[in-house]
N, C-alpha and C positions, 0 to 999 in steps of 0.2 A: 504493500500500500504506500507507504512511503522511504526512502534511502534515507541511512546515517551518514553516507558517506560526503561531504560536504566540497564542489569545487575548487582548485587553489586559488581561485584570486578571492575568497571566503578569511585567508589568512591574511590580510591585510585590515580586517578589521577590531578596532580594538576592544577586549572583551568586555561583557556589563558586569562590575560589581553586583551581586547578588543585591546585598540591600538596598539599591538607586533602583533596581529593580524591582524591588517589593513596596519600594515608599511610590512608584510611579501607580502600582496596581492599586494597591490603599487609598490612593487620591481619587482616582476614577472611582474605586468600590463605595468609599464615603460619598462622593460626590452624588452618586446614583442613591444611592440609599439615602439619605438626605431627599431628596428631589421626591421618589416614591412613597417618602414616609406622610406627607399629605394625604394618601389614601388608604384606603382599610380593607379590607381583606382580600377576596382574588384579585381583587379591582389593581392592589398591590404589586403584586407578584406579577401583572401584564402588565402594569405600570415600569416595575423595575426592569423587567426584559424589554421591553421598547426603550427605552432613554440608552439603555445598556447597548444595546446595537447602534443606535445613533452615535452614543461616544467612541465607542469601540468600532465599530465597522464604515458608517460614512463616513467621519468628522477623520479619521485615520487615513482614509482611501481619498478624500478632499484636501488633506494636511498635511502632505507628506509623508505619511506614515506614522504622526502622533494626535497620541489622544491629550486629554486635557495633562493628564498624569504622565506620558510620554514627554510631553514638550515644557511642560515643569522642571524634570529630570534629567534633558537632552540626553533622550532616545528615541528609538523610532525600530518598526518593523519595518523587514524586508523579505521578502521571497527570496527562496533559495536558489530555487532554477536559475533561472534571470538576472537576481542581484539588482531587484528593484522595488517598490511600493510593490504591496499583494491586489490583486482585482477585489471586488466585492465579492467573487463567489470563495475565494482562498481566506479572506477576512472573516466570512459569514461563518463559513465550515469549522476555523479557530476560534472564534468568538462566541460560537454556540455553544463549545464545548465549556470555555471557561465561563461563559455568560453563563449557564444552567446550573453549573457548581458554585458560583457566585452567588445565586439564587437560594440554595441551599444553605449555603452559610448565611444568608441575611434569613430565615427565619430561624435555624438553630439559634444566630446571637440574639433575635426578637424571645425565644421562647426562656433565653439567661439560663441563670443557674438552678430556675426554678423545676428543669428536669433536666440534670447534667449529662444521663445517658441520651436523648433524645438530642441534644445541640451537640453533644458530637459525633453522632450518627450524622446529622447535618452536615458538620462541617469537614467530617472525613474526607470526601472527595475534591473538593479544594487543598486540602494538607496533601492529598495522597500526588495530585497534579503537580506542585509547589515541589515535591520531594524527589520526583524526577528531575528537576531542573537542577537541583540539588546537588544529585547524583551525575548527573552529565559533566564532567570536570571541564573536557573540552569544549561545549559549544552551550552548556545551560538553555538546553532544550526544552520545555515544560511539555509534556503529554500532548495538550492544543495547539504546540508550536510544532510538534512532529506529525500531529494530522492535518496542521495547516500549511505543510513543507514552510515554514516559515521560522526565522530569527528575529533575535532582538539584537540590536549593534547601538553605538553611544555615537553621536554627532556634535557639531558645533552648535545648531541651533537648538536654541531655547533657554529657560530662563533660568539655568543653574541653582535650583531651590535649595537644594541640601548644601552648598555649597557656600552660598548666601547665608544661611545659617550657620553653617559651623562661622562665618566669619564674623560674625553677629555676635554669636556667643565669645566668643575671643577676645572681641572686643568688651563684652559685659566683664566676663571675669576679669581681664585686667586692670579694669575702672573698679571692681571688687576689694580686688590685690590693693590697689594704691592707697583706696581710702585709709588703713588701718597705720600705714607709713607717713600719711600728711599728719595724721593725727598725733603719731608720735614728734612728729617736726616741731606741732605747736605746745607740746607738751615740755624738748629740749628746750625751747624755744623761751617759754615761762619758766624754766629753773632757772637756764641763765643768767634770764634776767633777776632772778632771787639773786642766785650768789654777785652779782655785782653789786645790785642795794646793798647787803650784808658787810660786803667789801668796804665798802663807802666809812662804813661805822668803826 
């Protein structure tokens, strides 16, 4: 059904950290889940699979190749064959798969801890998806990337979010760090000036 065996101009791309990965999927899955939570019951669950193909399958085949969550984290898919943007039938085929597992885990985490065998019957299939990608050292292929002949590779465009943030933070902590040093400054600063008055005497 599909080859592992991957093209050589496939090695010129550089690989996706795992977790730029999982924060790009988490952004989409909130995003959706958010959006569907306005409605209540089946009405939901077609709610949450229509927007879920829209972000995932148009808005991807329209953009480059990112979803909202993609282009946050510059990445993007690509088809394997070709080594370009996936058509819509290649998108649909991946997206269906992880869209439906998707689905599963938004009502396992809807049902919480209030029946904990039942949420992760839910959400097993998503983890089990996730665990492939895992296991793929070379190419972190997820289950939906290998029946959509499809990769994930890292690009220039898009809005470096994680990155942004770590620098963000970086910046907190070390206006963190300083505070506790100005403070000893004013504190030399007032003995000082004691032992001179004293001096005086």
């Amino acid at each position: 059904m599909y080859s592992n065996q991957l093209p050589p101009s496939y090695r010129r791309f550089p690989k996706v950290p795992l977790d730029r990965r999982a924060y790009a999927f988490l952004l989409d899955f909130v995003t959706v889940w958010f959006l569907s939570s306005f409605f209540q019951g089946f009405i939901k669950d077609i709610v949450f699979v229509f927007i879920w193909l829209i972000l995932r399958v148009i808005i991807v085949e329209k953009n480059k190749g990112q979803s909202l969550g993609g282009w946050a984290f510059d990445l993007k898919v690509i088809d394997l064959r070709f080594l370009r943007i996936p058509g819509l039938k290649e998108l649909a085929k991946r997206e269906g798969i992880l869209g439906f597992a998707a689905l599963l885990a938004m009502v396992g985490l809807n049902i919480n801890f209030k029946n904990g065998l039942s949420m992760l019957i839910f959400i097993t299939p998503l983890i089990m998806d996730c665990v492939l990608a895992i296991g793929d050292e070379e190419y972190n292929q997820a289950f939906h990337d290998k029946v959509g002949n499809t990769i994930v590779i890292q690009t220039k465009r898009g809005f470096s979010l994680d990155l942004r943030l770590k620098k963000l933070w970086k910046i907190i902590k070390e206006k963190i760090k300083s505070r506790p040093n100005k403070q000893q400054t004013y504190q030399d600063d007032y003995y000082d000036y004691d032992d001179d008055y004293y001096d005086r005497d």
